[in-house]
C-alpha positions in Angstrom: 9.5 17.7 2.2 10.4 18.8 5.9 14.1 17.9 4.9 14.2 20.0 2.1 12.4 22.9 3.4 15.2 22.7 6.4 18.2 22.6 3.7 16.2 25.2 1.8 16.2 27.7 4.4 20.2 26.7 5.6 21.5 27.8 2.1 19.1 31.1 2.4 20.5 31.8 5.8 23.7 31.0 4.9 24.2 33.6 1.8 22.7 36.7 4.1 24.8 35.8 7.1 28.0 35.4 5.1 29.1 39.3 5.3 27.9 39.4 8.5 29.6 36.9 9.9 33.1 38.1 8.5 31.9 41.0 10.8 32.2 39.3 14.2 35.5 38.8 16.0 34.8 35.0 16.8 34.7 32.4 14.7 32.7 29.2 15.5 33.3 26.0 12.9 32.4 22.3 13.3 34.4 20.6 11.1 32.7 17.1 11.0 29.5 15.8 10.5 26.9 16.0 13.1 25.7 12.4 13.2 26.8 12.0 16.9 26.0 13.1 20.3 29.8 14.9 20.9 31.4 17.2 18.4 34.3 19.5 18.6 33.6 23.3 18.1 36.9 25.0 16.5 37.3 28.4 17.4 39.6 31.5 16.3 39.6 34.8 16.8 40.4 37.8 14.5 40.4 41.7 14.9 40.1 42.0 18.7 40.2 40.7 22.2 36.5 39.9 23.4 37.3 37.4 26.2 35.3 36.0 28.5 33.0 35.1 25.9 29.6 32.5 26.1 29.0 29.7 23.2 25.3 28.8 22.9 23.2 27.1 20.4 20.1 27.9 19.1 18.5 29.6 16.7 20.6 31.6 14.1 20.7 35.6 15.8 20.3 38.8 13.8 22.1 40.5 16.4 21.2 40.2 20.6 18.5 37.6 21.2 20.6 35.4 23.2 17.4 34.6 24.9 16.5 32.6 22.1 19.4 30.4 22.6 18.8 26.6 23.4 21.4 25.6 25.2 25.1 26.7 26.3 27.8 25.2 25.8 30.5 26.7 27.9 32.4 30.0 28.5 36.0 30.9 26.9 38.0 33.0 29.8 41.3 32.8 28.2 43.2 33.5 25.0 44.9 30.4 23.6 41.6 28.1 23.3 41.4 26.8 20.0 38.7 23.8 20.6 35.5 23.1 23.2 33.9 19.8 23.3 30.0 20.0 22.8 27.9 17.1 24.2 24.3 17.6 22.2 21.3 17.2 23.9 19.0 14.7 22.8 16.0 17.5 22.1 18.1 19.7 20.2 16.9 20.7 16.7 18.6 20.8 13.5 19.6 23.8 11.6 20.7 26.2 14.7 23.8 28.0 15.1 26.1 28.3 17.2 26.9 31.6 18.9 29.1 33.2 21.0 28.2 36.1 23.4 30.3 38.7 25.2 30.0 39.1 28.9 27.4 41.9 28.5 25.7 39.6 25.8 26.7 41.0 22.5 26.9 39.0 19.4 30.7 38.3 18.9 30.3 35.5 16.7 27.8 32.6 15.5 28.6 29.4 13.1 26.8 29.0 10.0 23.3 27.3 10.3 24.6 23.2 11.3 22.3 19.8 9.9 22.0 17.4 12.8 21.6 13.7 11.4 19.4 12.1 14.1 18.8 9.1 12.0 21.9 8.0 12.1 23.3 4.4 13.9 25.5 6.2 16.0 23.1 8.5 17.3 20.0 6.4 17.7 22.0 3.3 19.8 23.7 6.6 22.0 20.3 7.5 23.0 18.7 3.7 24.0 21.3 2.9 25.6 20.9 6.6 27.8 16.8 5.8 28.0 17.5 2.0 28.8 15.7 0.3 26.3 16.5 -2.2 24.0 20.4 -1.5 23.6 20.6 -0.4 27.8 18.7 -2.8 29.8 20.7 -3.2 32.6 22.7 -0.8 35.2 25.8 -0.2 34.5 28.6 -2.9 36.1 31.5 -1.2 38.3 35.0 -2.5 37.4 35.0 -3.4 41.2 35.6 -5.9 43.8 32.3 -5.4 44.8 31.0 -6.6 41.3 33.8 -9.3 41.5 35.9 -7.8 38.2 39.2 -7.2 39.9 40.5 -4.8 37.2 43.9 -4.8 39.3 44.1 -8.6 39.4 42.1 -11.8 38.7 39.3 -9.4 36.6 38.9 -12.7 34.5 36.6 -14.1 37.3 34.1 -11.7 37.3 33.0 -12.2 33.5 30.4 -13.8 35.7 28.8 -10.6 36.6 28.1 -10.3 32.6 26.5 -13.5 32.1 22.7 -12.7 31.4 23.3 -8.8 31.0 23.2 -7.1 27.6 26.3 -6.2 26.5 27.1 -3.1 23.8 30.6 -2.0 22.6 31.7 1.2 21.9 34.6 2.1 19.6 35.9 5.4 18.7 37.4 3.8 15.6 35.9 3.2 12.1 37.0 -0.5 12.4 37.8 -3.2 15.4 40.7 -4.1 16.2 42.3 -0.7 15.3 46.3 -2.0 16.5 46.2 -4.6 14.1 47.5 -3.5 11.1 49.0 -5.7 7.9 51.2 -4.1 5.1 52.0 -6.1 2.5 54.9 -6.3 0.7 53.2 -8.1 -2.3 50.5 -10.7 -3.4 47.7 -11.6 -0.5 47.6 -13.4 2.4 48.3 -16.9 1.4 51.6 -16.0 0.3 52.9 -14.9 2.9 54.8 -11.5 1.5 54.3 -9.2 4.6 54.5 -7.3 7.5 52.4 -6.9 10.7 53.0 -3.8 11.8 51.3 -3.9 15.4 50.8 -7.0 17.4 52.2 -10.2 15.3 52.6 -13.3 17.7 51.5 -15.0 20.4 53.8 -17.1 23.4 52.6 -20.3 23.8 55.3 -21.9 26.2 58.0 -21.8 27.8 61.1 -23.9 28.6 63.6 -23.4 31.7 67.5 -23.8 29.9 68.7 -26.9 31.2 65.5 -29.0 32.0 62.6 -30.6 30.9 60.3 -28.5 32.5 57.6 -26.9 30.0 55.5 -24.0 31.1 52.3 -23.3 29.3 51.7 -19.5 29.0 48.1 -19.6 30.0 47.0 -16.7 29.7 47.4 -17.2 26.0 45.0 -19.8 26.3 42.2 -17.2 26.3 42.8 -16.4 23.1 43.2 -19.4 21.2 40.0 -20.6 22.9 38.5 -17.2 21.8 39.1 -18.4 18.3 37.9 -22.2 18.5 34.2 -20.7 19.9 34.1 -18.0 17.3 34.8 -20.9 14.3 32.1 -22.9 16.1 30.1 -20.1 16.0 30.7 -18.8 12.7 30.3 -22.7 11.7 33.9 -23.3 10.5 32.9 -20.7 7.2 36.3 -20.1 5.6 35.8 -16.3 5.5 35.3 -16.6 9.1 37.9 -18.7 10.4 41.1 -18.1 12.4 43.8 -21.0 12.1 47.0 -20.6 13.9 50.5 -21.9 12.9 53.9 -21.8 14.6 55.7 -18.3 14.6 59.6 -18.7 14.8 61.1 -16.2 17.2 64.5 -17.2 16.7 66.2 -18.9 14.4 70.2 -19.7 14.3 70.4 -18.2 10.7 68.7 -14.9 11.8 70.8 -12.1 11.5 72.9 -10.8 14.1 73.5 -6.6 13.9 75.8 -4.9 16.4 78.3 -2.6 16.1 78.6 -2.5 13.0 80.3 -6.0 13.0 80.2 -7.9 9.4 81.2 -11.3 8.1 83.5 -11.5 4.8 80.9 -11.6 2.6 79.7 -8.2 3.7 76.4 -9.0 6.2 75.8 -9.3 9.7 77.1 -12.4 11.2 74.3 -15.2 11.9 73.2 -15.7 15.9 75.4 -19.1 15.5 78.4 -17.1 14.2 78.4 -14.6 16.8 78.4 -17.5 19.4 81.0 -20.1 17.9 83.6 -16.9 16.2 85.7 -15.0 19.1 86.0 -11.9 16.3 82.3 -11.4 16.8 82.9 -11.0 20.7 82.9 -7.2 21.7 84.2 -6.4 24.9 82.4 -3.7 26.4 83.8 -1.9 30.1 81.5 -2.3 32.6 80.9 -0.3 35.7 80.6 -2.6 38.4 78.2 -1.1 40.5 75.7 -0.4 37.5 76.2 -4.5 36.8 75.1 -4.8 40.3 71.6 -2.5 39.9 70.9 -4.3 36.4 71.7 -7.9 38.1 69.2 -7.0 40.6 66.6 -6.2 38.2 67.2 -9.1 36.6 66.7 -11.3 39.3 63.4 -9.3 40.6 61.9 -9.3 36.6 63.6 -12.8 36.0 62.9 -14.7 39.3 61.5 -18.3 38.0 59.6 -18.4 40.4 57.5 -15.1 39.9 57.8 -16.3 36.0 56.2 -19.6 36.9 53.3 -17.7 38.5 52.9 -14.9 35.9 52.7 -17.7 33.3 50.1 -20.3 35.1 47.7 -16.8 35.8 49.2 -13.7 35.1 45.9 -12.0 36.7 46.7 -13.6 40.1 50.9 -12.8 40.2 50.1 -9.4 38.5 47.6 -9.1 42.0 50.1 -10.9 44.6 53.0 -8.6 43.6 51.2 -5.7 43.9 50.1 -6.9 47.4 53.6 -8.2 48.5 55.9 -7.7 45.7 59.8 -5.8 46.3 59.9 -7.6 50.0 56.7 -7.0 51.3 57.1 -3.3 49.9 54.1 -3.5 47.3 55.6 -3.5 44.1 53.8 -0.7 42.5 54.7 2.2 45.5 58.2 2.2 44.0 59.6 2.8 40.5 62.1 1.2 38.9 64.4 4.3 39.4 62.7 5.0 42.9 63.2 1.6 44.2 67.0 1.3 43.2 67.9 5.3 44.2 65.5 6.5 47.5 65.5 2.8 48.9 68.7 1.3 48.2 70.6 3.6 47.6 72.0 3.9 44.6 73.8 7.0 43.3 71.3 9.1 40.7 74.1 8.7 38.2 74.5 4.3 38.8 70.7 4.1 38.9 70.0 6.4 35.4 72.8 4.5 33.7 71.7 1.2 34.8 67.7 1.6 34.5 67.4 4.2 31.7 70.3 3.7 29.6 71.1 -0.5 29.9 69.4 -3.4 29.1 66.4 -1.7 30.5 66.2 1.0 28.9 62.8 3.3 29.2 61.4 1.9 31.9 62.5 4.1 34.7 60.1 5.6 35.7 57.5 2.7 35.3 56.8 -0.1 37.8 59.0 -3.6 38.1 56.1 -5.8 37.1 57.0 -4.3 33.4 60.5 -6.2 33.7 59.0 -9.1 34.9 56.2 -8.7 32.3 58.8 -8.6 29.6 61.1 -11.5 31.2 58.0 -13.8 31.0 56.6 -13.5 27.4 60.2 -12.8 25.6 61.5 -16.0 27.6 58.8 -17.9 25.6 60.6 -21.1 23.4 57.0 -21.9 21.7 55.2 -18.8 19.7 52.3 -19.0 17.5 50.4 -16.6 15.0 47.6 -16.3 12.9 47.8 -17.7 9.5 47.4 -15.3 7.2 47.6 -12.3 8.2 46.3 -10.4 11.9 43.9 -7.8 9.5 41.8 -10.6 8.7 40.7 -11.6 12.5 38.7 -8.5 12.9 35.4 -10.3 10.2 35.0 -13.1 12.4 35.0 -11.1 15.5 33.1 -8.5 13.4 29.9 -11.4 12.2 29.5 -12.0 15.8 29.4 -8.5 17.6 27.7 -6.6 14.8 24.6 -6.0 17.0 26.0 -4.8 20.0 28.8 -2.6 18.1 29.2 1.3 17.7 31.8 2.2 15.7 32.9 5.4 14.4 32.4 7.2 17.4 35.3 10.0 15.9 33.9 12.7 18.2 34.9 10.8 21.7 36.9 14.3 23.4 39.7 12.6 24.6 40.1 10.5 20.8 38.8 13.4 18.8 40.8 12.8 15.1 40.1 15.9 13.3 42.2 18.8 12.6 
């Protein structure tokens, strides 16, 4: 009965204030439901300039009882501000309206009266995890070396800290696993008619031209022995499980595209065509002293050495370079671009052809550890992928983390989808 006595008096309020509100330079509108603890007020202005001006919320005004106002929300000094972000407070009622005053507090515009949904999942785990019970007992973990997680390094190490503690995920998307995404091209999964259009493979290991030597990418290993405990877990049910099968990176058949170059019967000519036919060979002039810069990068981001490391811990070469990388430098003080032009001494001309418009292209202004990044994984002679297809690893992931999961957090400021 409370419900509909609430919704009862909205509509009521809401037919009187409409000519009123057509009155009033400033326009307040929440566009999405408010079934979380953040929302985005929209704002425009019409007839005249009122600015600074005060959003509250509160009860819905007749004309200047700001004092009745709950809360405020923020103050509007410039023209140009389309959108404030509005954190609700946990004792705020349902059915106010949000106003907005001038600087000698005059009514220059209120929303419509708003339903707050305090019932709902998203709401309700937001607030135990802020009073600490069920969903929030513990403090929260800095991403520290004083918790040991070494988010700049070995972080891996200090999963430790989380043994025991209570763990809750929060996800500003309406499913996990948002990057993964599978358009197919026809039938289902098991025949194999489609395209992954975010991450699609996996590099397993990799093998130095030349030699026997095999290196295991092991950081990889973390997630294929993510999958085996989540099919132990989920007790090997079909629906649940996540198989892997090789993933062929390159294959001697695979089309070869570049400059336009085409065989007689009217395609690109295969990678073993392009090697074995001179007429596929395009000799492209080369400025030596760019072939110098991009040489260099390529023994910095190619080093096998660095590439052994990266691949037997990633976490710990990522660290060491960053420590010691570029000579004893520290490889992340220096760009790509800054390292090549303001320490050695390249021309801005060599060092923008070479780094931003060669091999290398659009990494510039970024750190080396991206080239060697790159140089490890796409050196990789082994791949695998999931069988199937990647939209289907979210439900076993899913049947084990539903209880600690928020999802549809929509309002989050910074990830804030609405128009």
């Amino acid at each position: 009965m409370l419900i509909t006595s609430v919704l009862f008096d909205l509509c009521l309020f809401a037919a009187a204030a409409a000519t009123s509100l057509a009155d009033l330079p400033v326009k307040l509108e929440v566009k999405a439901p408010l079934n979380s603890r953040s929302a985005n007020i929209h704002l425009s202005q019409s007839h005249r300039s009122v600015y600074p001006f005060t959003v509250t919320y509160g009860d819905c005004p007749t004309r200047n009882d700001r004092l009745a106002s709950h809360h405020t929300i923020s103050t509007v000094y410039h023209q140009g501000t389309d959108r404030l972000v509005w954190l609700l407070p946990d004792d705020i009622a349902s059915g106010g309206c949000l106003s907005a005053w001038s600087s000698n507090s005059e009514l220059v515009g209120h929303s419509r009266p708003l339903a707050i949904n305090k019932e709902s999942r998203q709401w309700i785990k937001k607030s135990r995890l802020e009073k600490g019970t069920k969903l929030g007992k513990r403090a929260s973990i800095p991403m520290t070396s004083a918790s040991g997680i070494d988010a700049g390094g070995p972080w891996f190490d200090g999963v430790e800290v989380l043994k025991q503690k209570e763990i809750s995920v929060v996800d500003a998307a309406q499913r996990l696993l948002l990057r993964v995404h599978t358009a197919y091209l026809e039938g289902g999964p098991s025949d194999y008619q489609y395209q992954e259009m975010g991450p699609m493979r996996f590099p397993e290991s990799i093998q130095y031209a030349g030699s026997n030597e095999t290196i295991p990418v092991n950081d990889m290993k973390l997630t294929f022995q993510l999958a085996e405990v989540m099919n132990q877990l989920n007790k090997a049910n079909p629906n649940y499980t996540v198989k892997f099968i090789p993933w062929i990176q390159n294959s001697p058949n695979g089309l070869y595209y570049f400059s336009g170059l085409k065989g007689s019967d009217g395609l690109p000519p295969t990678a073993t065509e392009n090697k074995n036919n001179p007429k596929f060979a395009i000799a492209i002039p080369a400025d030596p002293i760019i072939g110098n810069i991009t040489d260099q990068i390529s023994q910095i981001g190619c080093d096998p050495k660095i590439m052994a490391a990266a691949a037997k811990n990633v976490f710990k070469a990522h660290k060491s370079f960053l420590d010691t990388g570029l000579g004893g430098l520290g490889g992340d003080d220096w760009s790509e671009f800054a390292y090549f032009h303001n320490h050695l001494k390249y021309s801005l001309n060599a060092t923008d052809q070479a780094v931003n418009g060669g091999a290398y292209v659009g990494y510039g202004g970024n750190s080396l550890w991206d080239t060697i990044y790159n140089c490890v994984y796409f050196s990789a002679t082994t791949w695998r992928t999931i069988d199937g297809v990647w939209s289907l690893s979210s439900a076993p992931l899913l049947s084990l983390t539903s209880n600690a999961l928020v999802l549809s957090m929509s309002q989050c400021p910074l990830l804030d989808p609405t128009p």
